[in-house]
C-alpha positions as semicolon CSV with decimal commas, in nm:
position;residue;x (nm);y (nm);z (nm)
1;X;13,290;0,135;-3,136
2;X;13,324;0,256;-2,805
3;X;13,074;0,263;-2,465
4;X;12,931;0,614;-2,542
5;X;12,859;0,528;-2,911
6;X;13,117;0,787;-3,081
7;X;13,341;0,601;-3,328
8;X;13,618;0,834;-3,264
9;X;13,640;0,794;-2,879
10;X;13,576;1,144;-2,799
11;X;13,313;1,195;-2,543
12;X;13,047;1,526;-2,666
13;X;13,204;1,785;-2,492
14;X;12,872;2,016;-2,395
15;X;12,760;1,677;-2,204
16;X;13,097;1,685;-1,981
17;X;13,002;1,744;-1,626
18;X;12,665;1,687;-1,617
19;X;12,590;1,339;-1,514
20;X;12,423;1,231;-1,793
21;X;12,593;0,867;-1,810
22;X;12,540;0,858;-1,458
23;X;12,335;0,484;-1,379
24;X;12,042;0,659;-1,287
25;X;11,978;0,876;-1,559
26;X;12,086;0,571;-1,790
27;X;11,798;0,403;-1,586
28;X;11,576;0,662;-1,611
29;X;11,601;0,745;-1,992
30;X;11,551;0,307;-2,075
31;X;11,276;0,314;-1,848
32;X;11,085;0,613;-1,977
33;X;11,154;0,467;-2,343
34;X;10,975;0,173;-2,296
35;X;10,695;0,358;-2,102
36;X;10,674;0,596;-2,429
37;X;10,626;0,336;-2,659
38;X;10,371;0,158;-2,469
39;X;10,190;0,502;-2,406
40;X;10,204;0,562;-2,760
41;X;10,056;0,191;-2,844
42;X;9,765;0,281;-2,543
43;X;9,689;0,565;-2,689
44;X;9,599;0,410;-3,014
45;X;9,425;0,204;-2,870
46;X;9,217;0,416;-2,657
47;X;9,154;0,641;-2,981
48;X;9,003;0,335;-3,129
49;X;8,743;0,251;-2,820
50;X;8,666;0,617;-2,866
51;X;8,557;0,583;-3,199
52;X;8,704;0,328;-3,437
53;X;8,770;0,636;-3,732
54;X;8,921;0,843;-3,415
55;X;9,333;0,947;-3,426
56;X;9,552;0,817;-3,208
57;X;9,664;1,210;-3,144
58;X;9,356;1,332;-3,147
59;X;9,266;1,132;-2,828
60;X;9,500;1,387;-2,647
61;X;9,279;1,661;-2,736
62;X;8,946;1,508;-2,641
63;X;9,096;1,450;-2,250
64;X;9,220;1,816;-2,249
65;X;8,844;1,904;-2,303
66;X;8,730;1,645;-2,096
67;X;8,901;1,790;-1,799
68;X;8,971;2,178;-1,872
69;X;8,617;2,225;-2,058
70;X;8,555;2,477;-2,357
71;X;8,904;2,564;-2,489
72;X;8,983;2,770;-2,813
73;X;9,172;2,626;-3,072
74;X;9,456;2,829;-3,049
75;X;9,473;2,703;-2,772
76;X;9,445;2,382;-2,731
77;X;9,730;2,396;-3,022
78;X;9,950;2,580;-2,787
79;X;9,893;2,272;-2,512
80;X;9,946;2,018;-2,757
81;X;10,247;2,140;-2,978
82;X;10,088;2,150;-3,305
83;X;10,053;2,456;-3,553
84;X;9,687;2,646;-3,587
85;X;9,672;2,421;-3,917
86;X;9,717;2,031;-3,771
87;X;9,467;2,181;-3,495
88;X;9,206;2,269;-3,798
89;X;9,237;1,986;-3,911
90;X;9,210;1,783;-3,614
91;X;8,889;1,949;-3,479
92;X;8,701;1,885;-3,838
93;X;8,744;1,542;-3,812
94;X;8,657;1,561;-3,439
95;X;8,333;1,743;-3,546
96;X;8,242;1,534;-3,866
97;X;8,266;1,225;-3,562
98;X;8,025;1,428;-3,355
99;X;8,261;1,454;-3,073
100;X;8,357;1,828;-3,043
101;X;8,149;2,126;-3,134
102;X;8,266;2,515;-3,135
103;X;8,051;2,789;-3,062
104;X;8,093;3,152;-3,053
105;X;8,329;3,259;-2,797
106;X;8,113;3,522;-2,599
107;X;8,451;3,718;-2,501
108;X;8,597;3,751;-2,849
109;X;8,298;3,713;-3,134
110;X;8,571;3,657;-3,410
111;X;8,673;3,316;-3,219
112;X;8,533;2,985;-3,164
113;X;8,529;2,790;-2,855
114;X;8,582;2,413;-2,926
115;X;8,394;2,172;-2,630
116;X;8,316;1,812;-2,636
117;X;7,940;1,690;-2,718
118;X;7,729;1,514;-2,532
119;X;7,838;1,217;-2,734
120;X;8,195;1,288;-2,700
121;X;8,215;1,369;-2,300
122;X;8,026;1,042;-2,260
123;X;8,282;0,801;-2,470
124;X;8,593;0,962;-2,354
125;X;8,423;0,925;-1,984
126;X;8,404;0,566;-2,055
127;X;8,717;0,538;-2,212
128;X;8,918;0,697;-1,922
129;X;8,765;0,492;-1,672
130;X;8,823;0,175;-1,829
131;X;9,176;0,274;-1,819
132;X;9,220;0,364;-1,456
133;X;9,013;0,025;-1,392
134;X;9,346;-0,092;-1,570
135;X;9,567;0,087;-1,426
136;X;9,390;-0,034;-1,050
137;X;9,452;-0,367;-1,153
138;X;9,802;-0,359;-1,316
139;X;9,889;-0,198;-0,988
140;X;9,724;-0,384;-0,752
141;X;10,015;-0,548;-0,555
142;X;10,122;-0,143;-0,487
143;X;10,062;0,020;-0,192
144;X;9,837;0,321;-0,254
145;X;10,145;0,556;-0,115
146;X;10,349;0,416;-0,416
147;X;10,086;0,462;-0,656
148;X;10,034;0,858;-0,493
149;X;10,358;0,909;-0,516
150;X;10,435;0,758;-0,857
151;X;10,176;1,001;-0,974
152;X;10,342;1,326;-0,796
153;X;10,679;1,250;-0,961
154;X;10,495;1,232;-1,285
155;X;10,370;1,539;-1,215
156;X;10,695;1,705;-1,165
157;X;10,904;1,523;-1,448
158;X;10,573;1,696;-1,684
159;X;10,627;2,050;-1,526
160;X;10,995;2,001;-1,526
161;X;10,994;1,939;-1,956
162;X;10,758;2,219;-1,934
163;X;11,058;2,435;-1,875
C-alpha cells in the first residue's frame, strides 16, 4: 500500500494540482473529523436534556426555530437537507413531545407554519445555555479575540460548504 492509499500507486488524477495533500488541509480534514464526531456525540446528548424521547437530529431543528422563529416545513427541510417526508415525520414527533406547534400560515392558507411552544422555546433556551456555559469554560484559558475569531472562521468554512 502506498502513502495516498491507492494500491496501484497511481495518484486520482482530478485531485492533481489542487493541494489537497498539502499539510494543512491534511490538518484541517483530521481536525474537523474529530470535531464531527464529538459534535455528533453533543448533539445526542443535548437532544436527550431536551427531552429524553427527543432525536438527536431533531435537536437541529428545534435551534433553527429557536433563533429564526416560525418557519414552514418546507422549509426548514430545505435548511436541514432532508426530504418533505423525514421533515413530516420529524415535526409529529416534535408535536406529540409538545415542543413545536404549526398554525395556519396567514400568507398562504394551504400551509402550516411550524414554531416552538412555550414548552419547547424554554428547554432548548436552557439547553443552549448550558452549552455555551461549556463552551466558556472549555475555553477559558483563550483570549476572547481567539474565541471571536474561531467563531468568524466557522462562519465562513459554513457559508463556504454552502456553495
Amino acid at each position: 500500500m502506498h502513502q495516498d492509499g491507492n494500491d496501484d500507486g497511481h495518484r486520482d488524477a482530478s485531485l492533481a494540482g489542487t493541494g489537497v495533500d498539502q499539510p494543512a488541509f491534511l490538518a484541517l480534514e483530521r481536525e474537523l473529523t474529530v470535531l464531527l464526531r464529538r459534535a455528533r456525540a453533543s448533539q445526542g446528548e443535548m437532544a436527550r436534556e431536551v427531552h429524553p424521547d427527543l432525536e438527536s437530529s431533531a435537536y437541529g431543528l428545534l435551534v433553527r426555530l429557536d433563533e429564526c422563529g416560525k418557519q414552514r416545513a418546507t422549509e426548514l427541510a430545505a435548511y436541514i437537507g432532508v426530504g418533505k417526508a423525514t421533515m413530516s415525520r420529524q415535526l409529529r414527533a416534535l408535536e406529540e413531545l409538545g415542543l413545536v406547534a404549526r398554525e395556519p400560515d396567514p400568507a398562504d392558507g394551504r400551509a402550516w407554519l411550524v414554531a416552538l411552544t412555550q414548552e419547547g422555546h424554554d428547554r432548548v433556551r436552557r439547553v443552549r445555555e448550558a452549552r455555551r456555559a461549556r463552551y466558556a469554560g472549555r475555553l477559558a484559558d483563550w483570549d476572547t479575540h481567539e474565541v471571536t475569531e474561531l467563531a468568524r472562521l466557522l462562519h465562513q468554512l459554513n457559508r463556504g460548504m454552502e456553495k
